[in-house]
C-alpha positions in Angstrom: 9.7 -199.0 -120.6 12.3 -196.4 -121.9 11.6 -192.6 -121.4 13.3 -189.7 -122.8 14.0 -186.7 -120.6 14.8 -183.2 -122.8 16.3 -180.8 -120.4 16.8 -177.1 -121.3 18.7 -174.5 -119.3 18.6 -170.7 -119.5 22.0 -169.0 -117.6 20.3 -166.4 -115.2 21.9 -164.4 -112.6 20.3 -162.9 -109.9 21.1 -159.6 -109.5 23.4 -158.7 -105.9 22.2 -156.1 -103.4 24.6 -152.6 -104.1 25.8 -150.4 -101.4 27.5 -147.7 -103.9 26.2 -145.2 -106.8 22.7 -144.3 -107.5 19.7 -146.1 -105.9 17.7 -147.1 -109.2 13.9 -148.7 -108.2 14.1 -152.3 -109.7 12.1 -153.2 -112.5 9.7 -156.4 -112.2 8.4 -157.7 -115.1 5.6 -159.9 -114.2 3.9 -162.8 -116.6 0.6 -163.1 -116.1 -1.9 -165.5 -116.4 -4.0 -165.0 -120.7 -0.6 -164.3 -121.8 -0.4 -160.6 -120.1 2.4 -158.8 -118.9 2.8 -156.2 -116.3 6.0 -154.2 -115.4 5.5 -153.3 -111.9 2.6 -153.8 -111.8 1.3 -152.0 -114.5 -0.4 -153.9 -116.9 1.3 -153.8 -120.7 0.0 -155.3 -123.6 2.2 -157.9 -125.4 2.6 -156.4 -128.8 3.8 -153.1 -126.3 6.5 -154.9 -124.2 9.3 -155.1 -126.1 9.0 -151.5 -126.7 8.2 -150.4 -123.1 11.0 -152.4 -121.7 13.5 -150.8 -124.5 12.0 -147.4 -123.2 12.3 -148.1 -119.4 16.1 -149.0 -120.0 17.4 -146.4 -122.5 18.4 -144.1 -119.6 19.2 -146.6 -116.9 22.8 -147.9 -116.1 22.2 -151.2 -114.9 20.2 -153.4 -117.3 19.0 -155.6 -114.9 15.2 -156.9 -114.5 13.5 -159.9 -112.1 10.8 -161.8 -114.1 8.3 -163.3 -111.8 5.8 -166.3 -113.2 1.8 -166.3 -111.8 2.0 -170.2 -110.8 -0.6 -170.8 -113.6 1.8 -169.8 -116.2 3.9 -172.3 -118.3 7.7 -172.0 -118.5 7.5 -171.7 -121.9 5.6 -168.1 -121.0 8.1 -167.3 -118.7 10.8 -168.4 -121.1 9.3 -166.0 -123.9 9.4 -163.1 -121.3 13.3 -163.4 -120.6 13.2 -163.4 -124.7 11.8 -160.4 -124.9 13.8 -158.7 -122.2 16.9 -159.7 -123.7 16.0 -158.6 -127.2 15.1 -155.0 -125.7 18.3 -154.4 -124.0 18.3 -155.8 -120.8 21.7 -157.7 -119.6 21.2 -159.4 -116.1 18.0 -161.4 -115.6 16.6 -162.9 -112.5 13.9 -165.2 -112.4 11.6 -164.9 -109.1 10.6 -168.1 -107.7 7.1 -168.9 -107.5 5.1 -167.5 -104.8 
Protein backbone atom coordinates (compact mmCIF):
# COMPACT_ATOMS: atom_id res chain seq x y z
CA UNK A 1 0.00 0.00 0.00
CA UNK A 2 1.40 3.42 -1.06
CA UNK A 3 0.20 6.74 0.70
CA UNK A 4 0.76 10.20 -0.19
CA UNK A 5 1.56 12.75 2.54
CA UNK A 6 0.88 16.66 1.40
CA UNK A 7 2.56 18.86 3.85
CA UNK A 8 1.96 22.59 4.01
CA UNK A 9 3.96 25.18 6.10
CA UNK A 10 3.10 28.73 7.14
CA UNK A 11 6.49 30.80 8.36
CA UNK A 12 5.26 32.25 11.88
CA UNK A 13 7.30 33.94 14.35
CA UNK A 14 6.45 34.31 17.75
CA UNK A 15 6.69 37.52 18.88
CA UNK A 16 9.91 38.19 21.75
CA UNK A 17 9.20 39.78 25.13
CA UNK A 18 10.46 43.82 24.92
CA UNK A 19 12.11 45.68 27.71
CA UNK A 20 12.25 49.22 25.73
CA UNK A 21 9.52 51.83 24.22
CA UNK A 22 5.91 51.79 24.86
CA UNK A 23 4.11 48.96 26.65
CA UNK A 24 1.31 48.14 23.88
CA UNK A 25 -1.55 45.43 25.40
CA UNK A 26 -1.22 42.43 22.89
CA UNK A 27 -3.81 41.66 20.57
CA UNK A 28 -5.32 37.87 20.61
CA UNK A 29 -7.26 36.92 17.98
CA UNK A 30 -9.12 33.90 18.88
CA UNK A 31 -10.92 31.26 16.32
CA UNK A 32 -13.72 29.94 17.66
CA UNK A 33 -15.66 27.04 17.30
CA UNK A 34 -19.12 27.86 14.18
CA UNK A 35 -16.61 29.74 12.40
CA UNK A 36 -16.51 32.92 15.06
CA UNK A 37 -13.90 35.04 15.89
CA UNK A 38 -13.09 37.05 18.92
CA UNK A 39 -10.25 39.67 19.42
CA UNK A 40 -9.59 39.52 23.02
CA UNK A 41 -12.21 38.22 23.77
CA UNK A 42 -14.69 40.15 22.27
CA UNK A 43 -16.67 38.42 20.00
CA UNK A 44 -16.53 39.84 16.11
CA UNK A 45 -18.47 38.75 13.33
CA UNK A 46 -16.58 37.31 10.27
CA UNK A 47 -17.66 39.58 7.56
CA UNK A 48 -16.27 42.49 10.49
CA UNK A 49 -12.71 41.10 11.10
CA UNK A 50 -10.79 42.06 8.51
CA UNK A 51 -11.97 45.56 9.10
CA UNK A 52 -11.69 45.45 12.95
CA UNK A 53 -8.23 44.12 12.87
CA UNK A 54 -7.24 46.93 10.10
CA UNK A 55 -8.78 49.42 12.65
CA UNK A 56 -7.05 47.94 15.86
CA UNK A 57 -3.61 48.34 13.89
CA UNK A 58 -3.76 51.67 12.09
CA UNK A 59 -2.33 53.48 15.12
CA UNK A 60 -0.16 50.81 16.64
CA UNK A 61 3.70 50.43 15.87
CA UNK A 62 4.13 46.93 16.16
CA UNK A 63 1.96 44.81 13.86
CA UNK A 64 2.10 41.90 15.71
CA UNK A 65 -0.96 39.47 16.84
CA UNK A 66 -1.12 35.74 18.54
CA UNK A 67 -3.91 33.60 16.93
CA UNK A 68 -5.07 30.96 19.31
CA UNK A 69 -7.31 27.82 17.78
CA UNK A 70 -10.52 26.34 20.20
CA UNK A 71 -9.13 22.54 19.92
CA UNK A 72 -12.42 21.85 17.89
CA UNK A 73 -11.36 24.09 15.16
CA UNK A 74 -9.65 22.79 11.88
CA UNK A 75 -6.37 24.20 10.69
CA UNK A 76 -7.76 25.21 7.79
CA UNK A 77 -9.92 27.77 10.22
CA UNK A 78 -6.90 28.74 11.89
CA UNK A 79 -5.08 29.05 8.52
CA UNK A 80 -7.93 31.39 7.20
CA UNK A 81 -7.47 33.53 10.42
CA UNK A 82 -3.60 34.21 9.83
CA UNK A 83 -5.10 35.13 6.10
CA UNK A 84 -7.03 37.62 7.29
CA UNK A 85 -4.65 39.09 9.68
CA UNK A 86 -2.13 39.40 7.11
CA UNK A 87 -4.42 40.95 4.51
CA UNK A 88 -5.37 43.72 7.25
CA UNK A 89 -1.99 44.83 8.00
CA UNK A 90 -0.52 42.81 10.55
CA UNK A 91 3.31 41.69 10.08
CA UNK A 92 4.41 39.19 12.88
CA UNK A 93 2.05 36.36 13.60
CA UNK A 94 2.23 33.87 16.43
CA UNK A 95 0.17 30.87 16.60
CA UNK A 96 -0.80 29.81 20.33
CA UNK A 97 -0.66 26.23 20.87
CA UNK A 98 -3.61 24.45 21.82
CA UNK A 99 -4.76 24.56 25.28
Amino acid sequence: MLALTVQRMIAVQLPEQRTDGPNTPSIVLEVLPGGGYAINREPVRPADLAARLRAIYAGRPDKIILVRGDPSVTYQEVIHAIDVARGAGVAVIGVSPGR
